[in-house]
C-alpha positions as CSV (number, residue, x, y, z in Angstrom):
1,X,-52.4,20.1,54.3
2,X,-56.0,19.0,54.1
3,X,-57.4,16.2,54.8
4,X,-58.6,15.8,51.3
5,X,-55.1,16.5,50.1
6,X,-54.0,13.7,52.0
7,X,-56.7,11.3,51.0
8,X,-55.9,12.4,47.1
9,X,-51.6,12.1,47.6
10,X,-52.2,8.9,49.2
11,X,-49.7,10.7,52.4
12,X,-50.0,11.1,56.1
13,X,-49.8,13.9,57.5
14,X,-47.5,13.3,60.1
15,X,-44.9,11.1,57.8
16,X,-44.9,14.5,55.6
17,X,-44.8,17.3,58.1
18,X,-41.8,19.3,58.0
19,X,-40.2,17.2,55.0
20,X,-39.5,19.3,51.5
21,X,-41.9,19.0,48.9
22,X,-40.1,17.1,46.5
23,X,-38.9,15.2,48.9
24,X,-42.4,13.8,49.2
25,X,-43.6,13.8,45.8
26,X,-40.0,12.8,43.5
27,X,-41.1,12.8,39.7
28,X,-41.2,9.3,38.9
29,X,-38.1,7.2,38.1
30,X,-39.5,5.2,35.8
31,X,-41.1,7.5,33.3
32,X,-38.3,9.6,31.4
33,X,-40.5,11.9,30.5
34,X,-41.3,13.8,33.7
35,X,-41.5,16.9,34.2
36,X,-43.6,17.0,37.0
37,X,-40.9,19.0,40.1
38,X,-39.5,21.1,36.9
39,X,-42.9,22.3,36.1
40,X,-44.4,22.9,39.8
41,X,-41.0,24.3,41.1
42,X,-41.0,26.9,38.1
43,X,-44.7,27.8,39.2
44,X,-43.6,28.1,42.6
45,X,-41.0,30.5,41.5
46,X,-43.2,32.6,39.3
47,X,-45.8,33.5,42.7
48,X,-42.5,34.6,44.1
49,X,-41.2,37.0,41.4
50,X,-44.9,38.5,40.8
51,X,-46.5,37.9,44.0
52,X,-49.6,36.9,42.4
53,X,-51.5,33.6,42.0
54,X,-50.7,30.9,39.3
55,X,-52.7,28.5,37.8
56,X,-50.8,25.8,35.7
57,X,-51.8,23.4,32.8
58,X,-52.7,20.1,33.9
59,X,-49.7,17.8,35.1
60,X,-49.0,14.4,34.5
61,X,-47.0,14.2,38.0
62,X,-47.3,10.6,39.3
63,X,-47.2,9.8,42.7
64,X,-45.8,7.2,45.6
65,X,-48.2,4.5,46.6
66,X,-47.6,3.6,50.2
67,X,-45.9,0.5,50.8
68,X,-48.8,-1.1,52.4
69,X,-50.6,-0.5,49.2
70,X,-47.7,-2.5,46.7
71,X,-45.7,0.6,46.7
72,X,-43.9,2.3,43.1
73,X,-45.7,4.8,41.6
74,X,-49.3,5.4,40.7
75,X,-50.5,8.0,37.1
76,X,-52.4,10.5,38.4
77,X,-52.7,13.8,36.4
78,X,-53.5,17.3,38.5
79,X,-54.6,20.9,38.4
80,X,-52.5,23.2,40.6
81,X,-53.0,26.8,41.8
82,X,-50.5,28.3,44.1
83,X,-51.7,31.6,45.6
84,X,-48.9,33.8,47.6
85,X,-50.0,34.1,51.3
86,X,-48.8,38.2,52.6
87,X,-47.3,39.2,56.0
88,X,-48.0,42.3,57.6
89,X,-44.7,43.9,55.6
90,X,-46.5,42.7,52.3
91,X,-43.7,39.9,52.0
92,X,-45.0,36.3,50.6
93,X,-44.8,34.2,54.0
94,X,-46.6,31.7,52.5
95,X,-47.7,29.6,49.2
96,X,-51.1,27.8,49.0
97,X,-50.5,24.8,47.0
98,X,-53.9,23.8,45.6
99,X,-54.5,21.2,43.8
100,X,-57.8,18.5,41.8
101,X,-57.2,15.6,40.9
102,X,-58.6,15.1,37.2
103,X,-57.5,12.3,36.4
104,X,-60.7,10.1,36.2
105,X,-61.6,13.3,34.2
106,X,-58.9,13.2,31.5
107,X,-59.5,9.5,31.4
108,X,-63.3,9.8,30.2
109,X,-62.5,12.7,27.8
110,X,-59.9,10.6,26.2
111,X,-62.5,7.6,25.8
112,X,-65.0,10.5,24.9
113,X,-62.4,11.7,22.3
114,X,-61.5,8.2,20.6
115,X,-65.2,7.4,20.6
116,X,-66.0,10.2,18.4
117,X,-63.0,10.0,16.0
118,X,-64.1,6.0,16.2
119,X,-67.3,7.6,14.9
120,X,-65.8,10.0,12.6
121,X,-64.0,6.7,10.3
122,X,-67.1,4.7,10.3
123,X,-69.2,7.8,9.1
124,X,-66.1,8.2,6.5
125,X,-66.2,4.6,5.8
126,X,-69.8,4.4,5.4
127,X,-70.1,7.4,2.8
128,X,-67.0,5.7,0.7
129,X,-68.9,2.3,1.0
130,X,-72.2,4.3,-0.3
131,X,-70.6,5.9,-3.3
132,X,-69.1,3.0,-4.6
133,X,-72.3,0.8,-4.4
134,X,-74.6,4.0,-5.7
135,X,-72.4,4.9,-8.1
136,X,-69.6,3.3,-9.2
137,X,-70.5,-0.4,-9.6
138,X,-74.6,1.6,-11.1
139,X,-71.9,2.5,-13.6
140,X,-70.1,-0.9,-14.5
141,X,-73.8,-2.0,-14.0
142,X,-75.0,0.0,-16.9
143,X,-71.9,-0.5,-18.9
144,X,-72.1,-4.5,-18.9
145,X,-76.0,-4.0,-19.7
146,X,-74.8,-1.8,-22.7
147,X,-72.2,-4.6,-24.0
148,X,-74.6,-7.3,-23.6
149,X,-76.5,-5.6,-26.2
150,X,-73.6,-5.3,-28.2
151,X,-73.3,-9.2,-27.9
152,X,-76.5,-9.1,-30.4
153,X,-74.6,-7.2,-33.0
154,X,-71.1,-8.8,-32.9
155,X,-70.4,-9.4,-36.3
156,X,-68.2,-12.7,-35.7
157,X,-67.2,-15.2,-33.0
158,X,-64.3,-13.7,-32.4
159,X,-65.7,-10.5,-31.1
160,X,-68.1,-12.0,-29.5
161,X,-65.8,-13.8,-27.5
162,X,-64.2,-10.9,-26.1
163,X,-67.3,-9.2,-25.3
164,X,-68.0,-12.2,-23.1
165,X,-64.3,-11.8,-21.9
166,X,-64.6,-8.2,-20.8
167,X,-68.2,-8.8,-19.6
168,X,-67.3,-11.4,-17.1
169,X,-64.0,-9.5,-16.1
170,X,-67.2,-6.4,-14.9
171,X,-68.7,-9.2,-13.3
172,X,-65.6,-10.3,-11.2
173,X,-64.8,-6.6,-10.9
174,X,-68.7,-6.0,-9.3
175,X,-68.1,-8.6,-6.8
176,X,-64.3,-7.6,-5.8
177,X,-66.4,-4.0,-4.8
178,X,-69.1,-5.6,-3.5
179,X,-66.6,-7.4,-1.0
180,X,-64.6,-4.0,-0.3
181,X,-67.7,-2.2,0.8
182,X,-68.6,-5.2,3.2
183,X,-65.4,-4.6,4.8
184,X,-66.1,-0.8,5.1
185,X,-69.2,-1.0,6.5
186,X,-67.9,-4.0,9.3
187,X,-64.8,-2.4,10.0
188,X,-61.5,-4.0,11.3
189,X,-62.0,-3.9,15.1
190,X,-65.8,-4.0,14.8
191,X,-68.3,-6.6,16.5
192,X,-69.8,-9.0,14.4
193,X,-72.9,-6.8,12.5
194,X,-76.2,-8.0,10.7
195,X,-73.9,-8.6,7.5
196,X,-71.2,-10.5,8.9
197,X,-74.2,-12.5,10.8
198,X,-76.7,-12.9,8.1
199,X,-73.3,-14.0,5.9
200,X,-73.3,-16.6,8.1
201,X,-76.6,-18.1,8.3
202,X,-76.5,-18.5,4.9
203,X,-73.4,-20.1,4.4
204,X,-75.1,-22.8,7.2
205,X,-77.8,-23.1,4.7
206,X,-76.3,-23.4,1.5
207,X,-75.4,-27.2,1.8
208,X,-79.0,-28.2,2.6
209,X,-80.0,-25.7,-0.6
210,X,-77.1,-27.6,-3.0
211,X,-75.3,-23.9,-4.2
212,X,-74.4,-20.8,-2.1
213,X,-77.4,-18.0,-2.2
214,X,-76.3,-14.6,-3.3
215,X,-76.3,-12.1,-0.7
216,X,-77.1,-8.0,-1.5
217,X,-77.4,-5.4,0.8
218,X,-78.7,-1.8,0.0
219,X,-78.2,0.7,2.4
220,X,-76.4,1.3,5.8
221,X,-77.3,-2.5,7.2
222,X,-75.1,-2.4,10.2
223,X,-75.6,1.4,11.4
224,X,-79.5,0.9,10.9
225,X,-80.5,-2.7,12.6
226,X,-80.8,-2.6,15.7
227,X,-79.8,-5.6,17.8
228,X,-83.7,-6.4,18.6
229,X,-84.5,-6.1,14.9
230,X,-81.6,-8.2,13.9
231,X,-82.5,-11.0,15.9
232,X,-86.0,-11.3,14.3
233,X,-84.4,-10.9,10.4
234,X,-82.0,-13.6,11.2
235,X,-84.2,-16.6,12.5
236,X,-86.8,-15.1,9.3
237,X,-83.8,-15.6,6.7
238,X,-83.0,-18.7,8.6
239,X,-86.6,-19.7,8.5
240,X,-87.1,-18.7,4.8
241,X,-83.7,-20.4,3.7
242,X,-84.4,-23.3,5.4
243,X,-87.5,-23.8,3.8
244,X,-86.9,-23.1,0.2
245,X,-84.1,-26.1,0.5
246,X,-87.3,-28.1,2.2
247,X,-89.8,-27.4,-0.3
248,X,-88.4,-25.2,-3.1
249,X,-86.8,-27.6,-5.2
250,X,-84.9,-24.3,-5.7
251,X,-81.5,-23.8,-8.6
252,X,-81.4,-20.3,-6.9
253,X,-81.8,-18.2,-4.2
254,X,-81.1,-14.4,-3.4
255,X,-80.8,-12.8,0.1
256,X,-81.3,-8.9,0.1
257,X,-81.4,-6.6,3.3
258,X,-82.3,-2.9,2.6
259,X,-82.1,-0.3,5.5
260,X,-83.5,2.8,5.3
261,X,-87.1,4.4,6.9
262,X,-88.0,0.6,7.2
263,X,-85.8,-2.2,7.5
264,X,-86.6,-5.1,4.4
265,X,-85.4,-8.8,3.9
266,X,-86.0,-10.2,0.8
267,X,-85.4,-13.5,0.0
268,X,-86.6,-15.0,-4.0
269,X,-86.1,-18.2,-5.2
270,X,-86.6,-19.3,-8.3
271,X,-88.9,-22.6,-7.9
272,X,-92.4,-23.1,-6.1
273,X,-91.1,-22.0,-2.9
274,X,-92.7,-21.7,0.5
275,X,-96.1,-20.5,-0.4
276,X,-97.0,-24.3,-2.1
277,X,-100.4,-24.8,-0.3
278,X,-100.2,-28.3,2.5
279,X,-96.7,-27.3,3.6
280,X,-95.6,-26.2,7.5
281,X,-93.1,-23.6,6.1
282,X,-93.2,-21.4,9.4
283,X,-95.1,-18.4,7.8
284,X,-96.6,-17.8,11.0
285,X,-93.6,-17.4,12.7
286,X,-92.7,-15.3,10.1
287,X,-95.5,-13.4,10.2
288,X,-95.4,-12.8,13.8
289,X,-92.0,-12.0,14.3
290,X,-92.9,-8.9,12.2
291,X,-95.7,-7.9,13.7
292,X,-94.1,-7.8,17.0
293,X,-92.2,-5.0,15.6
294,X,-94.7,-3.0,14.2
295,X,-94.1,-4.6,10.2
296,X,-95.5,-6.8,7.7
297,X,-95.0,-10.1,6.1
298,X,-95.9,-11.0,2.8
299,X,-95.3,-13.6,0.2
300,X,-95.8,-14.1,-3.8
301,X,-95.0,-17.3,-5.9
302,X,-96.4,-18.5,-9.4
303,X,-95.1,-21.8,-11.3
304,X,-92.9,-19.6,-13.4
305,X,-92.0,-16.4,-11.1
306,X,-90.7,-18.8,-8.1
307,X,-91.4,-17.3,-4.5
308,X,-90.3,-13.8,-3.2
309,X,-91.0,-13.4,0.9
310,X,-91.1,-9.7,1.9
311,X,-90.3,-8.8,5.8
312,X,-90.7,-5.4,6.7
313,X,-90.5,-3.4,9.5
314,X,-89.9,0.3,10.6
315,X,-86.3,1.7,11.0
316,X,-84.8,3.7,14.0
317,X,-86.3,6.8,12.4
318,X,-90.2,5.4,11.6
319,X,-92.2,4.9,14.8
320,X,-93.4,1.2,15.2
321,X,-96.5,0.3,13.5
322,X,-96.2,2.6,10.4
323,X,-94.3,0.6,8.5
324,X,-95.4,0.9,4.6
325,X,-95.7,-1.0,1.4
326,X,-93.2,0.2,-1.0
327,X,-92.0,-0.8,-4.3
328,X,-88.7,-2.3,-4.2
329,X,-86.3,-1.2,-7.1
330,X,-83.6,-3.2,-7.0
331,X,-80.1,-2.4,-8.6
332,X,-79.4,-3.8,-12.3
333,X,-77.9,-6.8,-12.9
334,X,-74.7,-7.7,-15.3
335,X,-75.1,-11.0,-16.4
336,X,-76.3,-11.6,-12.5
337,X,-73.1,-10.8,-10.4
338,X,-74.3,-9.6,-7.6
């Protein structure tokens, strides 16, 4: 044997010298499953009957850590070739047992391997999230719209009534998909995301505001923010929350993230909001913590439109700095569930 053999059995040569082979490496006693001295003694037996060289699947074949080193057994998985060795009369006088160690190997192609199918459910997950907000609650969107107009035409109290009903059971309907496609796109054994954060930073707000804001996100929010860009749109909601409960005198507030070429926080109240002239309201922080990311900051606010705070900056795909002005078409509204 080698000395790398040695080094990757864990033997000594002299301990093993003359001993038979599965005499030194016994499958393990502990794992009912293995076939480790079936498999490499079959092997063996095929270089015999064809005199030619064999190269075997990779082995789970554990093997016996020295006693110096806590002894039992340690997993190790191998890749054997065993080549006949020919005496002058052509007879096999010896086998080359051959043999890498992959184990480290098989261990980083199963990580590899759960990664991607990790990647494959989110992708999945995300694309069911996405048709349900882009088409499914558009639909109950545009279906509640259509019965509100009915509402106009109801010829008594009674119907009436029951349009409301069946309106407000849309409504809790919207927000009962809403919730599902929050728990798409976070995922059961996934890290804490912009969402899930943002969720709560306004929840720590909405006792200063008096009422919980409404929350909307458009887009895929936690596969798109980065963690340096989700930083900065947290302490800006946090800022801009934080001051419509200072200054806004506000009945209501909505919180929308959009992510796509550029990454957009919205927050609209419906009062004067931050932009009343003589207040500290942290626009400059504001304002700065977009332009350290290549984006803009804007607000607009008029005694009867309330304030609306626009933070934009470029996604993973737009280069920093080029982050543009765009119209932002929000999705319609049935009787305001969002």
């Amino acid at each position: 044997m080698s000395d790398n053999y040695l080094q990757a059995t864990m033997t000594d040569r002299p301990a093993i010298v003359g001993r038979g082979l599965f005499e030194v490496f016994p499958d393990n006693p502990d794992d009912p499953d293995a076939d480790g001295v079936a498999n490499l003694g079959a092997s063996l037996a095929r270089v015999l009957q064809r005199r030619a060289a064999d190269t075997m699947a990779v082995q789970h074949y554990d093997i016996r850590r020295p006693e110096e080193q806590g002894g039992g057994f340690e997993e190790r998985h191998w890749s054997p070739v065993n080549t006949p060795v020919f005496d002058a009369a052509g007879e096999v006088r010896y086998i080359i047992h051959e043999v890498a160690d992959v184990t480290q190997r098989l261990a980083v192609e199963k990580e590899l391997a759960s990664a991607l199918s990790t990647q494959e459910l989110f992708a999945d997950r995300e694309r069911i999230a996405r048709d349900l907000h882009d088409r499914v609650i558009q639909r109950l969107f545009a279906d509640g719209m259509s019965l509100a107009s009915l509402l106009k035409l109801a010829p008594s109290s009674d119907f009436g009534d029951r349009l409301v009903k069946v309106m407000d059971d849309l409504d809790d309907t919207i927000s009962e998909i809403r919730s599902t496609i929050f728990a798409l796109n976070r995922g059961p054994k996934s890290p804490d995301g912009v969402r899930a954060l943002l969720l709560d930073v306004v929840s720590e707000t909405a006792p200063a505001l008096g009422f919980q804001p409404r929350v909307r996100f458009e887009g895929p929010v936690d596969a798109t923010v980065t963690p340096q860009v989700a930083e900065h749109l947290l302490a800006v909601a946090r800022e801009a929350l934080s001051n419509a409960a200072r200054h806004a005198q506000a009945s209501s507030v909505e919180v929308v993230v959009r992510a796509g070429d550029d990454i957009v926080l919205e927050v609209i109240d419906d009062e004067r909001g931050i932009g009343k002239p003589g207040r500290s309201s942290g626009l400059s922080n504001m304002t700065e913590r977009a332009r350290l990311l290549g984006g803009t900051f804007s607000t607009t606010h008029g005694d009867d439109l309330g304030t609306r705070i626009e933070w934009r900056v470029p996604g993973p795909s737009r280069p920093s700095g080029s982050a543009t002005k765009a119209a932002a078409v929000g999705a319609p509204k049935c009787d305001g569930a969002q």
